[in-house]
C-alpha positions as CSV (number, residue, x, y, z in Angstrom):
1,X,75.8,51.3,40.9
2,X,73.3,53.5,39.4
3,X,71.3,53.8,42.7
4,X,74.0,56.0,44.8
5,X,74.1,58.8,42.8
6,X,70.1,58.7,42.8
7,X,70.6,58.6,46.8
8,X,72.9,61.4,46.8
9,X,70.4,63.8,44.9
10,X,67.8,64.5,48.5
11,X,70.9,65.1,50.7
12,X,72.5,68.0,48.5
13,X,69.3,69.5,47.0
14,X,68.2,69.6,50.9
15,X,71.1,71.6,52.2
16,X,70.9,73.9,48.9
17,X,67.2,74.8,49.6
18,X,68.5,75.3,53.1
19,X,71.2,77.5,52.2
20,X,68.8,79.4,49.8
21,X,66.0,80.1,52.8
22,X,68.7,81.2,54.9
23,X,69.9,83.5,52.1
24,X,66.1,84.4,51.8
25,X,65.6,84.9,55.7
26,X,69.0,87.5,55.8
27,X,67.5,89.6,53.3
28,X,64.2,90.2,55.1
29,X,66.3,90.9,58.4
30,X,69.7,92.1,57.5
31,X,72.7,91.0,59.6
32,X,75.5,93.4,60.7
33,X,78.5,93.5,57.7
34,X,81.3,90.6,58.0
35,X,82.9,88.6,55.4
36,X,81.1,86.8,53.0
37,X,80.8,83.1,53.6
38,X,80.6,80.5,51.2
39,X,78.0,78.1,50.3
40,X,76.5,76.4,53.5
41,X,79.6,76.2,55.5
42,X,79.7,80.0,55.5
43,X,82.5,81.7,57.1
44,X,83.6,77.8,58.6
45,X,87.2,78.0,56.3
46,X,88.8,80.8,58.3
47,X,88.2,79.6,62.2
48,X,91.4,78.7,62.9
49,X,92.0,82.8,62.0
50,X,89.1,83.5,64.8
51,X,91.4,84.5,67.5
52,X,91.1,87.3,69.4
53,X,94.0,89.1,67.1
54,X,92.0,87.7,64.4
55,X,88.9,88.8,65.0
56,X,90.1,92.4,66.0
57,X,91.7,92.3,62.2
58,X,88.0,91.5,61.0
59,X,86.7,94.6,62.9
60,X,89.4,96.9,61.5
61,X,87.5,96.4,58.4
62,X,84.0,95.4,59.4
63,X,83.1,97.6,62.1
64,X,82.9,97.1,65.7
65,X,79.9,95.0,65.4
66,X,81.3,91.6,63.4
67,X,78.4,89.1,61.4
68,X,80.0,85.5,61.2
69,X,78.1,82.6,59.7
70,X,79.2,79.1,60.7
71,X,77.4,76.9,59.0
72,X,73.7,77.5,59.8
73,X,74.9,79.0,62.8
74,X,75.1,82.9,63.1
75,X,77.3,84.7,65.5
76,X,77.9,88.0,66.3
77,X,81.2,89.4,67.7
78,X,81.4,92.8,69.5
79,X,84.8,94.6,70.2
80,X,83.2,98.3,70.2
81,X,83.1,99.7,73.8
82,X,79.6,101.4,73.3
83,X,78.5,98.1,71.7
84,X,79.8,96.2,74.2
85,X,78.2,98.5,77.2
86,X,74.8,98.0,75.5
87,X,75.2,94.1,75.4
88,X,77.0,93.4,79.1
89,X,74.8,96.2,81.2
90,X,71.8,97.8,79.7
91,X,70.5,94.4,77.8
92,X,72.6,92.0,79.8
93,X,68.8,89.9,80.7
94,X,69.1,89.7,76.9
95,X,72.1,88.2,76.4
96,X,73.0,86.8,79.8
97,X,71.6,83.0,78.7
98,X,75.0,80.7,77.5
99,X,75.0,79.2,74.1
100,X,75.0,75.4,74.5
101,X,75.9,72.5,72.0
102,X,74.4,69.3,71.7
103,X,77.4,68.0,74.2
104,X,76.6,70.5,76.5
105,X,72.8,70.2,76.4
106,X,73.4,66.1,76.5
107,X,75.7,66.3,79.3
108,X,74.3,68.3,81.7
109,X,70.4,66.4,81.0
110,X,69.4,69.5,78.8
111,X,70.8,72.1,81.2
112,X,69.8,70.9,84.7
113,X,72.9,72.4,86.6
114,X,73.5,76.1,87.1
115,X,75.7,76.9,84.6
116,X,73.9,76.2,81.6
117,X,70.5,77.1,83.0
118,X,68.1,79.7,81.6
119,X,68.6,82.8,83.5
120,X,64.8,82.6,85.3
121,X,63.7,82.1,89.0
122,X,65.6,77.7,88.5
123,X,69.1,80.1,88.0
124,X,68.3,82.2,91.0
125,X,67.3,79.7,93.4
126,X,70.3,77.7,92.3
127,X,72.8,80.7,93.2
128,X,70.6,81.0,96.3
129,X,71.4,77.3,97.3
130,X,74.9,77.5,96.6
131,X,75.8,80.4,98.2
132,X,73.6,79.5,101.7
133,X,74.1,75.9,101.7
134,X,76.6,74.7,99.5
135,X,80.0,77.2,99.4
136,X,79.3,79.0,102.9
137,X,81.7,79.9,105.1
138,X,80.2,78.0,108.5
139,X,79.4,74.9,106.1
140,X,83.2,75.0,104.9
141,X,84.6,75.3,108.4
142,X,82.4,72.5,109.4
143,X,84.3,70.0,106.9
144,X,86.6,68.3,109.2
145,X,87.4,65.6,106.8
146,X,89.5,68.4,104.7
147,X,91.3,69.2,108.0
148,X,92.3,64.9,108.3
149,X,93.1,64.9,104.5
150,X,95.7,68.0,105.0
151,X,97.3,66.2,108.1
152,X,97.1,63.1,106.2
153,X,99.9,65.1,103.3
154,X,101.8,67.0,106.2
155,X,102.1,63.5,107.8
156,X,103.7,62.2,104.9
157,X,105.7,64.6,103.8
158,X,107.0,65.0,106.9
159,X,108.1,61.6,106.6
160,X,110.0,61.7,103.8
161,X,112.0,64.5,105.4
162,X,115.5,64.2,103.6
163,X,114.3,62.2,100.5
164,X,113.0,64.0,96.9
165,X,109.5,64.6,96.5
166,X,107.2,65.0,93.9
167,X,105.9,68.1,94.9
168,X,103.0,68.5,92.0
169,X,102.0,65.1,92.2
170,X,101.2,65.1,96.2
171,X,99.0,68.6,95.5
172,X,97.2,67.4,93.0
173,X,96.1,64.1,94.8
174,X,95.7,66.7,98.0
175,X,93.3,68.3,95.8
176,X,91.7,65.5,94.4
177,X,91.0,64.0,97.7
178,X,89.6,67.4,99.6
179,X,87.1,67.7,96.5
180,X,85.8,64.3,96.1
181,X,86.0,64.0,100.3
182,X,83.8,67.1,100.3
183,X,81.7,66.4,97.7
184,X,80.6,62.5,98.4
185,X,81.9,62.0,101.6
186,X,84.5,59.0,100.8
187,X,87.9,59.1,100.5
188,X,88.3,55.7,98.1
189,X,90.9,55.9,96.0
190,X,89.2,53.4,93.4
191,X,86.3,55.9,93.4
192,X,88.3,58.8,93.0
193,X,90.2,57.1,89.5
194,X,86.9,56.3,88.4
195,X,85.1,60.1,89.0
196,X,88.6,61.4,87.1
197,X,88.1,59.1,84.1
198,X,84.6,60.4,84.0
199,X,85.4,63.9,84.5
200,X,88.5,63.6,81.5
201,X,85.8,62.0,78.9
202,X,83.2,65.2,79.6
203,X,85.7,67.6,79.6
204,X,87.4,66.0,76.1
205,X,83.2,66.0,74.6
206,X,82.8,69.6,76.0
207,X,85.4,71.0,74.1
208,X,85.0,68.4,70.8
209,X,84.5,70.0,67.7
210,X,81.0,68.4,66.2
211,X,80.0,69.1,62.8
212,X,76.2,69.2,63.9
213,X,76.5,72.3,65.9
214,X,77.1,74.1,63.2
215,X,75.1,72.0,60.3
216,X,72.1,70.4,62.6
217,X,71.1,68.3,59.5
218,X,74.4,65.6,59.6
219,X,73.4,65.6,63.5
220,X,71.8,61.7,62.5
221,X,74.8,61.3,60.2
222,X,77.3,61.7,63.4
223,X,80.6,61.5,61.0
224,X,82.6,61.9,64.0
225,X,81.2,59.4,66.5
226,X,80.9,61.5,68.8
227,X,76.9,60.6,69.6
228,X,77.8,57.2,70.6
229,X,80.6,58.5,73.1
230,X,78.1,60.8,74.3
231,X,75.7,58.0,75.5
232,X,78.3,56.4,76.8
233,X,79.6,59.0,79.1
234,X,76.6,60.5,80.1
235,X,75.6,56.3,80.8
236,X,78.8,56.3,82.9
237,X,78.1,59.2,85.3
238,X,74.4,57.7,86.2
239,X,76.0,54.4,87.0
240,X,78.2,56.1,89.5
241,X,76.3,58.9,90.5
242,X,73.3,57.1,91.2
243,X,75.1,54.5,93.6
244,X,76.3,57.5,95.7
245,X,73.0,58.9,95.7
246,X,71.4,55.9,97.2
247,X,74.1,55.1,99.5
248,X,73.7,58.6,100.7
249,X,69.9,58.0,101.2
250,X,70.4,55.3,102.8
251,X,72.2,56.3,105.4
252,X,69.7,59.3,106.1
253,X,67.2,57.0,106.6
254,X,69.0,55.1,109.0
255,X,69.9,58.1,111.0
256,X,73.8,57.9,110.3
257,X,74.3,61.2,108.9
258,X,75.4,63.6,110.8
259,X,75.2,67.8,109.7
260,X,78.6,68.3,110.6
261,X,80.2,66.4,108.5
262,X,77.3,66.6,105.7
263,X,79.0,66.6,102.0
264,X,77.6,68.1,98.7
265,X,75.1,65.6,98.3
266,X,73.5,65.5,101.3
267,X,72.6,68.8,101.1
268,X,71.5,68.4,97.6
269,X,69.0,65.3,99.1
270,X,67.5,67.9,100.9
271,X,65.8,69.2,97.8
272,X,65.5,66.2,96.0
273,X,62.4,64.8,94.7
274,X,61.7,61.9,92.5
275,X,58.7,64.1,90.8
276,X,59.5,64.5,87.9
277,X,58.4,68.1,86.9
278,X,60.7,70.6,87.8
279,X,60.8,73.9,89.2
280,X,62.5,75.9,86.4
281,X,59.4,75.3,84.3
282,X,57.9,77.7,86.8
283,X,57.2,81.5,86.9
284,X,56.9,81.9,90.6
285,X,60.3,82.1,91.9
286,X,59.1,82.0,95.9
287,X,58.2,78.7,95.4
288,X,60.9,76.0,97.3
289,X,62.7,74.7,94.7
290,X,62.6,71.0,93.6
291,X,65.9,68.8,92.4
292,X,65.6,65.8,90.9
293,X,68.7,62.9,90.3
294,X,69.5,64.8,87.1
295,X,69.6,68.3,88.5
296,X,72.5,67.0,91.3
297,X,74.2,64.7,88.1
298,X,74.4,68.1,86.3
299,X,75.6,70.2,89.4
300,X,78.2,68.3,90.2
301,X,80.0,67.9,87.2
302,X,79.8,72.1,86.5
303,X,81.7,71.9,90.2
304,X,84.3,70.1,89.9
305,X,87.4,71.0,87.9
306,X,88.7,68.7,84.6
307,X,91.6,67.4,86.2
């Protein structure tokens, strides 16, 4: 009994000396005025008021420039016009990289897709493929397997011509079926309930609240449980994602795939390598860029929409 107070002394005296560097660290680089936080969770007890009504309150009496400590995590939120001018045009190189969480930077395989990425000559080449290969208009008429999906629905709705119909439910699986269709080239509805589930777990871990984001030390605590669902999703999408992958290889090698009907992934194979060293590490931005397994894992779920 007497040893769990003794155990409880390096946890607290850590996160005081950590509070008290921090405190040490502001005064030798002064952050912009904002309300005074408390003790290591800082300004953490009024987020639920940190709406955008809330936060223009905040600037009516801090200034157009707004200092908010969460946890060990400080943040900075701009509603003055000139301020705002500075940050999205003159200096928007600066400030044009995304803040990521441990999700995010788990999830998408420390940000291998395009919307996480660095801004750098990986972004850029990236935008390049998606906007030449991936989203462009002769590619997109090319996808006759949309066109058979969309007479599939008119087919049976046309069917049902004098009985109710559920509308919503028909465009959502219209919609469902045209992206997964386009994107791995099957139409299997087994698949398509599996690549939801997976898609309604990462979207639920994007948005989770962790603890650890904004005090990294109880990151190996994980009071939430949210690590261990985070190796399990992420453990989920390679499972599938990397059948698809080698079904689509697969059939390249044995000549079955045909450019015309090409989905998502085959032209992502095009740039695949198993090496792995990867291109965003480099400075030269004429180089051809090089995708590996997690590159396409991570592209693909920035694509497609949380159902």
């Amino acid at each position: 009994m007497d040893l769990l107070p003794q155990l409880l002394i390096i946890p607290v005296a850590t996160l005081l000396l950590w509070g008290l560097l921090s405190r040490i660290r502001g005064k030798t680089a002064p952050y912009p005025p904002g309300p005074k936080g408390l003790p290591i969770i800082g300004n953490m007890n009024i987020m639920d008021q940190l709406t955008h009504r809330g936060l223009a309150k905040l600037a009516m009496q801090y200034g157009g420039v707004l200092h908010l400590r969460m946890g060990f995590l400080h943040m900075v939120a701009i509603s003055n016009a000139a301020a705002a001018r500075e940050v999205l045009q003159l200096q928007d190189n600066i400030f044009s990289n995304r803040p990521a969480t441990i999700a995010i930077r788990y999830l998408t395989y420390d940000r291998s897709d395009m919307a996480f990425a660095h801004y750098g000559p990986f972004w850029r080449q990236m935008r390049k493929i998606c906007v030449i290969k991936l989203f462009s208009r002769r590619h997109a008429e090319s996808w006759n397997s949309v066109r058979d999906e969309v007479d599939t629905i008119v087919r049976t709705l046309a069917a049902n011509v004098g009985n109710p119909v559920n509308v919503g439910d028909s465009v959502f699986n219209l919609t469902k079926s045209i992206i997964y269709r386009a994107a791995f080239g099957s139409s299997s509805t087994e698949g398509q309930e599996k690549f939801i589930s997976i898609l309604q777990e990462f979207s639920t871990l994007f948005g989770a609240f962790n603890i650890a984001d904004f005090v990294p030390c109880l990151g190996w605590v994980d009071p939430q449980g949210l690590n261990f669902r985070l190796v399990q999703a992420r453990a989920a999408l390679d499972s599938f994602i990397d059948n698809i992958i080698e079904e689509h290889v697969e059939k390249k090698s044995s000549g079955k795939s045909c450019d015309d009907e090409s989905d998502m992934v085959d032209e992502l194979l095009n740039f695949y390598s198993e090496h792995p060293e990867l291109n965003k590490k480099s400075n030269d931005q004429h180089n051809p860029i090089t995708l590996t397994k997690d590159n396409i894992k991570a592209i693909i779920m920035v694509w497609f929409p949380c159902f």
